[in-house]
N, C-alpha and C positions, 0 to 999 in steps of 0.2 A: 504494500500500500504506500503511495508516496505522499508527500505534501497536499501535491493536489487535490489527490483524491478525498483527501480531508475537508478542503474550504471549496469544493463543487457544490455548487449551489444549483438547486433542484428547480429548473425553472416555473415548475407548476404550483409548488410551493412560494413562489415570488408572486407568482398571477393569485394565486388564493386570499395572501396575505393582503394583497391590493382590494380584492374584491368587497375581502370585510370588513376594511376601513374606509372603503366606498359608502361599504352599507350599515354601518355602526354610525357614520356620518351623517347618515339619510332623514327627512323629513319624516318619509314613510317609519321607520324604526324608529325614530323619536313620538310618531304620535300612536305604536305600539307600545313601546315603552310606558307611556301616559294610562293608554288602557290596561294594561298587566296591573300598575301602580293603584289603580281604582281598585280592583277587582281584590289584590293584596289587601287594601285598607276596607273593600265591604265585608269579608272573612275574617280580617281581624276582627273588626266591631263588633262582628253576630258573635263571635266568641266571647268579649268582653259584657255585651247587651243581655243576652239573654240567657233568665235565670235556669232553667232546664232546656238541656238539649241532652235527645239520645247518644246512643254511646254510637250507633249510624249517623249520623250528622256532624259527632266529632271528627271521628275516622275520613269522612267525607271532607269535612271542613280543613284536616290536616294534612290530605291528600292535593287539595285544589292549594293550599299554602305553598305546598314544595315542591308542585308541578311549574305552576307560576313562579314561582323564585328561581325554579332550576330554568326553563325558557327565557329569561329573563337574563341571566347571567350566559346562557350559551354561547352566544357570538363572543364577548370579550372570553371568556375558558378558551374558544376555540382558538381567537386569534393569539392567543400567550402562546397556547401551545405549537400554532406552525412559527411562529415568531422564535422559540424555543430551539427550530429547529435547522434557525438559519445560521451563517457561521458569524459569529461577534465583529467581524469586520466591514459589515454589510452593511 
C-alpha cells in the first residue's frame, strides 16, 4: 500500500458530502426541521399535560419521540460520518 493509496479520495464520497450540505442548507429541510420540532414539542406536552395515559400511549408517545429525534439528527450523523471519511487534508 503506498502513500497514495492512503489520501485517495473516493470521488462519490466528495459528491455525497456536497449533496448534504446542499440539503442541510435547504429551505425545504429547514421548514422540515420546523415541523419535526412541533411534532417533538406536541408529544412532549401530552406527556407533561395529561394526568392518565395508558401504558399504549406511552410506548407510542416514546416511540414517535425517538423516531422524530432520530430523523431529525440523520443528515448531520450522516454527513460527520462521510466527512469522517475523507483524508484530513481535504
Amino acid at each position: 500500500m503506498t502513500k497514495d493509496d492512503l489520501t485517495a479520495v473516493d470521488p462519490m464520497i466528495v459528491k455525497k458530502v456536497g449533496y448534504l450540505k446542499e440539503f442541510v442548507n435547504s429551505d425545504g429541510w429547514k421548514l422540515i426541521k420546523e415541523e419535526i420540532r412541533k411534532q417533538i414539542y406536541d408529544h412532549t406536552v401530552a406527556f407533561g399535560s395529561k394526568t392518565e395515559m395508558s401504558i399504549h400511549e406511552i410506548d407510542y408517545r416514546r416511540g414517535a419521540l425517538l423516531t422524530l429525534n432520530g430523523f431529525l439528527s440523520y443528515p448531520d450523523n450522516l454527513l460527520e460520518s462521510l466527512e469522517n471519511q475523507l483524508p484530513l487534508n481535504e
